[in-house]
N, C-alpha and C positions, 0 to 999 in steps of 0.2 A: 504494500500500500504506500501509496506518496500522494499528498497532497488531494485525498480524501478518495482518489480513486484506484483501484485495483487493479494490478498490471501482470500480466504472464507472458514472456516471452518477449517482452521489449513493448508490448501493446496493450493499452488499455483492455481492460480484463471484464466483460459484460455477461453475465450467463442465466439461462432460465436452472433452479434446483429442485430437488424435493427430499423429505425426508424419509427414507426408506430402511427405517432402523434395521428392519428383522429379516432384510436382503440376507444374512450370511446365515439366518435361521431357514429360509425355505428351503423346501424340494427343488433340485434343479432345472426342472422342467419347467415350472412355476415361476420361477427366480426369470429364467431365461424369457419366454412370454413377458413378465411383469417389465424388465428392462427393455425389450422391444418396442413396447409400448410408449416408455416413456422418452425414449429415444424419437418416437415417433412424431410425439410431438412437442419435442425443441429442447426436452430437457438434459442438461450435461453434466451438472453436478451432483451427485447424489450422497448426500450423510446416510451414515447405517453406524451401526451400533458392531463395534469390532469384537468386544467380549462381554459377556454376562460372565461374573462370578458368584461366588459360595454357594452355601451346601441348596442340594433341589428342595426347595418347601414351596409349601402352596402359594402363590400369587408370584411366583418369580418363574423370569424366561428358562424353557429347559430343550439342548440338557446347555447345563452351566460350561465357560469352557474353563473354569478355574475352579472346580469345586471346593478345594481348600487351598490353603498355600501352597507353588509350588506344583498341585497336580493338577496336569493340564487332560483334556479331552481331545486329542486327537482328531476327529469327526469334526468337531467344529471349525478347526484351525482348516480342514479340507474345505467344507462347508467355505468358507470366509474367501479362500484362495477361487475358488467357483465365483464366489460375486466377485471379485478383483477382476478377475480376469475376462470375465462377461464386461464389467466397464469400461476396461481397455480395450477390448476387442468394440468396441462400440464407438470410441473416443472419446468417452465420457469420463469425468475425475472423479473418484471416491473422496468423501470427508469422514475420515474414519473417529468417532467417538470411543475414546478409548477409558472411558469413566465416566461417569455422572452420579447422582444423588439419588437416583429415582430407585425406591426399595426393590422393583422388578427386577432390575438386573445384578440385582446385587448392589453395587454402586460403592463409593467412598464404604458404607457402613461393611463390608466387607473382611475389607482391610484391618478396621477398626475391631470386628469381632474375632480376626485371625491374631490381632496381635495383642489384645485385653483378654481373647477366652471368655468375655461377655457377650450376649446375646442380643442382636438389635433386634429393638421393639418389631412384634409383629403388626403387620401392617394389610390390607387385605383391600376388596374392591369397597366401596363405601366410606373406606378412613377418612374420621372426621380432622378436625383443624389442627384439633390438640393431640389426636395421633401422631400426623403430619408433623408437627411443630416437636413432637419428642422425637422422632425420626430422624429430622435435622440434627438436633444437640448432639445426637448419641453418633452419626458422621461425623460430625465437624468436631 
């Protein structure tokens, strides 16, 4: 970025995006139709969600590709490499999320419960504020 606008390759950088977190979760078949499409009509950059961690419990993406520390899932990191490369073969650019907050995927709270041995708050569809709000603390 310079001077408030976004540059790639020596040229100002203008692009239609979308958000496609769960790209590196689908079927390939799926995956491939879904990018097709959106290739279709004009879009180039697409964010996804590169890893879901900790353990599978209800309300989180699965399967996880960091269940705990250190063990990784296999499948997914294939999975992942399948949307990569469906992008590039497209010439489209990945924005890969490689963390967030958001209890589904695990998120910062993860970290937080692999290296306390504490437990983040369960969180479910419906959490209310003051759920939410202790969810935050217990990340950050």
């Amino acid at each position: 970025a310079h001077d408030g606008q976004l540059w790639r390759n020596g040229e100002p950088y203008k692009f239609l995006a979308a958000n496609m977190w769960a790209a590196a979760y689908l079927e390939h078949a799926r995956l491939d139709r879904e990018l097709d499409r959106l290739h279709t009509i004009g879009v180039r950059n697409v964010r996804l969600l590169a890893s879901g961690e900790g353990p599978e419990r209800d309300g989180r993406i699965r399967p996880s590709l960091q269940s705990s520390a250190g063990v990784f899932n296999e499948s997914v990191f294939i999975t992942l490499d399948h949307a990569l490369a469906g992008l590039h073969a497209r010439g489209m650019t990945a924005v890969l999320c490689l963390n967030n907050m958001w209890q589904w995927s695990g998120g910062f709270a993860a970290y937080v419960e692999w290296a306390t041995g504490e437990r983040a708050p369960d969180m479910g569809v419906g959490a209310t504020d003051q759920q939410w709000q202790k969810h935050q603390e217990f990340a950050l």
